[in-house]
C-alpha positions as CSV (number, residue, x, y, z in Angstrom):
1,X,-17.1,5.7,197.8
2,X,-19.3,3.5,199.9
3,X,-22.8,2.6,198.4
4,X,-25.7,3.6,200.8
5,X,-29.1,1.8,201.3
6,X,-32.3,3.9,199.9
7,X,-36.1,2.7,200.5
8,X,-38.2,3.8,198.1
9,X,-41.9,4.0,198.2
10,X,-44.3,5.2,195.4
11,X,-47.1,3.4,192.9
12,X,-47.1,2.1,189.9
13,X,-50.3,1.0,187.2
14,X,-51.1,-2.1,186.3
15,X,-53.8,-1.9,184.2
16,X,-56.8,0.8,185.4
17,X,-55.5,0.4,189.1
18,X,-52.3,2.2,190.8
19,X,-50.7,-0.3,193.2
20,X,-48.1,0.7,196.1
21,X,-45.0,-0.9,196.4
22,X,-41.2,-0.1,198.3
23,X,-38.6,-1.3,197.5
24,X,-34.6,-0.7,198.8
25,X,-32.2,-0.5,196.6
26,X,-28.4,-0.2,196.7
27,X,-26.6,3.1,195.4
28,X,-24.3,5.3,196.0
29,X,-26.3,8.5,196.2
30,X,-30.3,9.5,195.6
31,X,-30.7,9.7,192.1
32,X,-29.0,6.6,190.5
33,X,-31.1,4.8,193.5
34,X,-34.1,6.8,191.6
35,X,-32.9,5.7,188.2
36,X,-32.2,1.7,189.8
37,X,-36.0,1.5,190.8
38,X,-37.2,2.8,187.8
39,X,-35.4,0.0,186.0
40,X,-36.5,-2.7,188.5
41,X,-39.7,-2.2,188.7
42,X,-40.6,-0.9,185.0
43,X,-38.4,-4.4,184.0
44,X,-40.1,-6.7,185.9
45,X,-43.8,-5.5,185.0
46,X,-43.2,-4.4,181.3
47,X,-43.8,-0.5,182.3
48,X,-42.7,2.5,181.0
49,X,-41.6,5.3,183.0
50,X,-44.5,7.4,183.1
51,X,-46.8,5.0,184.9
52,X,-44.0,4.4,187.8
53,X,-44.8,7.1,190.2
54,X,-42.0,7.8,193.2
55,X,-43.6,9.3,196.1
56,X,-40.2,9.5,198.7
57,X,-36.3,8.4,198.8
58,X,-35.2,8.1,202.2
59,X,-31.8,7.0,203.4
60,X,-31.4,3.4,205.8
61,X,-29.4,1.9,208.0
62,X,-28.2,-1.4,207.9
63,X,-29.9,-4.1,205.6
């Protein structure tokens, strides 16, 4: 199976202040894209899960 392009939008805290970000991540369906930017972005700014907020998944074309 093909893996498809997701963008992701949503917020995640750092500190006292929520701050946007989106992000497009390689998978082959929506939920281990879900489960991808959870890791990404709770990796790379030392967060756990429940201050990573995922407001849509949407499926893209191209790069």
């Amino acid at each position: 199976m093909t893996d498809l392009n997701f963008e992701i939008t949503g917020k995640y805290r750092e500190r006292d202040v929520w701050k946007p970000f989106n992000k497009v991540i390689v998978a082959p369906n929506e939920k281990v894209a879900e489960e991808r930017a959870f890791t990404v972005i709770g990796s790379k700014h030392r967060l756990k899960r429940n201050y990573i907020k995922i407001k849509t998944i949407t499926p893209t074309n191209g790069e």
